[in-house]
Structures are given as C-alpha cells and as structure tokens.
C-alpha positions in Angstrom: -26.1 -13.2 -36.2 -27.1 -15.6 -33.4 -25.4 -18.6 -34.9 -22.2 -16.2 -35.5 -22.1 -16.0 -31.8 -23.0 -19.2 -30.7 -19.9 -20.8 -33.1 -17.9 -17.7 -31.6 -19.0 -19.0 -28.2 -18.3 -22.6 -28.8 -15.2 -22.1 -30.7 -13.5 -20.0 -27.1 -15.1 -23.6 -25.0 -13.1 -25.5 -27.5 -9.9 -23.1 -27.1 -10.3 -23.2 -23.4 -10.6 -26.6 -23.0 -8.4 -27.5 -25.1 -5.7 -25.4 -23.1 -6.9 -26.8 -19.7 -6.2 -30.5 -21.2 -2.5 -29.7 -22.6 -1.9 -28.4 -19.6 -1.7 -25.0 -20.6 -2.1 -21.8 -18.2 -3.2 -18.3 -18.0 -0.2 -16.8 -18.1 1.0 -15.5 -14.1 -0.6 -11.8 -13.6 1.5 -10.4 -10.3 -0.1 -7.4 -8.8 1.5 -3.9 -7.4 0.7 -5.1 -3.6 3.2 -3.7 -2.0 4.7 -5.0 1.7 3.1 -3.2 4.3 6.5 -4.0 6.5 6.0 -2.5 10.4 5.7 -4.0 13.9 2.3 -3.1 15.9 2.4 -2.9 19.5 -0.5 -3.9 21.7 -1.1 -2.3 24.7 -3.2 -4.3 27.3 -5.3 -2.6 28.8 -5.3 0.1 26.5 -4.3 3.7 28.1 -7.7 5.2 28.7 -7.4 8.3 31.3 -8.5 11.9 30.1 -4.8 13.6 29.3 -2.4 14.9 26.9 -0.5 11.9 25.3 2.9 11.7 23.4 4.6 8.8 22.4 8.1 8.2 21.8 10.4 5.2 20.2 14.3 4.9 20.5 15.2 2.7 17.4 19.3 2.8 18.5 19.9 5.8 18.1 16.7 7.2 16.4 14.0 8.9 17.8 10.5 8.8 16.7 7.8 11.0 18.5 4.0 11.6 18.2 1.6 13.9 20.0 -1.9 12.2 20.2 -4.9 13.7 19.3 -6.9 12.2 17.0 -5.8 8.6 15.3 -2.5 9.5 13.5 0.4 9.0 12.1 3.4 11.1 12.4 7.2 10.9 11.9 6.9 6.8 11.2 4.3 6.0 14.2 0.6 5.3 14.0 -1.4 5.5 17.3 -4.9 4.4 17.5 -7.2 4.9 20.4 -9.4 3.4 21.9 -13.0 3.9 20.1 -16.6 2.8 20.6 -19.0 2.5 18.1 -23.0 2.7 18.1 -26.0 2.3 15.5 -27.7 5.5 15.1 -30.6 7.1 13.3 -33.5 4.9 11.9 -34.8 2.9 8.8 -32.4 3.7 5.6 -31.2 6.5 7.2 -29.0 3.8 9.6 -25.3 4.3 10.4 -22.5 3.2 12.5 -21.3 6.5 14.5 -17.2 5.6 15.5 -16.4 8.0 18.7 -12.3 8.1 19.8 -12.2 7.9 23.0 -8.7 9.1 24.9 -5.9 7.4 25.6 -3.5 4.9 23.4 -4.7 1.3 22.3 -1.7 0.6 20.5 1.1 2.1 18.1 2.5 0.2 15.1 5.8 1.5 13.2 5.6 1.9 9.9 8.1 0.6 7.1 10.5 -0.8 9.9 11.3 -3.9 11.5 13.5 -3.4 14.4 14.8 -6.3 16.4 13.8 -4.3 19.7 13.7 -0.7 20.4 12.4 1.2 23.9 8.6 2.8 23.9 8.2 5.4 26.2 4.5 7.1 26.7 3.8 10.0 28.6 0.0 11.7 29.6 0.5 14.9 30.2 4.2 15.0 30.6 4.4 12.6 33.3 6.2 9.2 32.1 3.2 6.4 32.8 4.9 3.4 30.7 8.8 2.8 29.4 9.1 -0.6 27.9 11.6 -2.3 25.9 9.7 -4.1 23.1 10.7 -7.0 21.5 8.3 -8.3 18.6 7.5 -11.7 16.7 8.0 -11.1 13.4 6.8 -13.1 10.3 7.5 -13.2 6.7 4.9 -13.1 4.3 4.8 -12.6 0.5 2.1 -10.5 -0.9 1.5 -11.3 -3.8 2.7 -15.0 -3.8 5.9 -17.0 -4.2 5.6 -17.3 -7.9 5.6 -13.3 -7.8 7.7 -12.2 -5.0 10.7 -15.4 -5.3 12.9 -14.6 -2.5 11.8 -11.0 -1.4 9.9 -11.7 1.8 7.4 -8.7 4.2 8.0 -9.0 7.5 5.5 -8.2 9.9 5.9 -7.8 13.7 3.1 -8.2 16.9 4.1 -7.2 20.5 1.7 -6.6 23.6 2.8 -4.0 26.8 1.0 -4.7 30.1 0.6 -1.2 31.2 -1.2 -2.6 34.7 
C-alpha cells in the first residue's frame, strides 16, 4: 500500500512538472466578485453634535434620502458614524466593545457613479452642510483582466469640509 502511494505521489510530481516545463497552465478559474461600484464621501471633521440627522442626495433629478440612527443604509445611501472602540473584560473573556457615537462621518452611494450630484445634511431639520460633490473616480477589475476584459468597476472618493 505504501509504495502504491508513493508511485501515485511521484507519478502527479512527474505530471506537474512536466506541465510547468511545456509551459502548460492551470486552466483560468474567474470568481463571482462582483463590482462593488459607488462613490464614498468623506466628511472632515465628521458631524459629531447630539441631534436628529437626515441626509439627502440630488442625482439630477433623483432624490435619495436617509434618516440616521444607527449605521444604515437606506434608499441607495450608507451613512456611518462616527464610533469609538475599547478592550473590555479580562483574560479569554477579552473583546473589542464598538459604541456609535452621533453625528455623520461619511456617506457612500451605493451601485452609482454620478459625475457630481448636491449632498445636503440636516440635524434636527436645520440645514448645517449643502455641498455640491464632485468625486475621483477609478476603475478597477475585480477579478482580473484575464476575467473581466473590458468591463471595468469604478469607484469614487470625495471629502466635504464641514468647518
């Protein structure tokens, strides 16, 4: 039995190696990754006061809108607060404890890629930023160029002052 698998053994080096110096390949295995297309906006400093939030996005003439409470998305719009973290408990029994704090640290758009569009954010119905946003966008291929040929992602960064 042992020298079955030992020829077995040798006989796949052989195989492989033999591949490798023909200049044979595996052949190309593309995954399902999918393009996780959007444009994220910054906002520096992040929004911190105590209030009520609600965002809104004019995409020509679209409208997206979100009431904050929690990290969420809704109707297209992600909003993440601001958070802090801390090590708690003792020994094993150690964890990281992740605590939102209020406010708006940025807002990303989900599945679009708008050349510009206006974000407006209000605390507690009062307007505290309006913005047109412009962002960078680059293309990326998920999953390769042997995979994707010409389909390209496109992801997109901007930053707001809001001081």
């Amino acid at each position: 039995m042992i020298q079955r698998i030992a020829s077995v053994g040798l006989g796949f080096a052989f195989a492989v190696l033999a591949s490798t110096i023909s200049g044979g390949c595996a052949p190309l295995e593309c995954t399902e990754r999918g393009c996780a297309d959007g444009a994220t906006v910054a906002l520096e400093p992040p929004l911190t006061e105590e209030g009520a939030y609600r965002v809104e996005v004019d995409i020509g003439d679209e409208r997206l809108g979100c009431e904050v409470a929690r990290n969420r998305i809704c109707e297209g719009i992600w909003v993440r607060m601001p958070s802090e973290s801390s090590e708690v408990g003792v020994g094993d029994a150690k964890r990281i404890k992740v605590v939102d704090l209020p406010g708006i640290e940025s807002i990303r758009l989900e599945s679009r890629t708008p050349e510009r569009f206006t974000l407006r954010v209000y605390r507690d119905e009062a307007l505290v930023l309006s913005e047109m946003v412009t962002p960078s966008y680059r293309k990326y291929q998920p999953n390769g160029p042997e995979c994707d040929g010409d389909h390209y992602c496109r992801a997109g960064d901007a930053t707001v002052r809001t001081d």
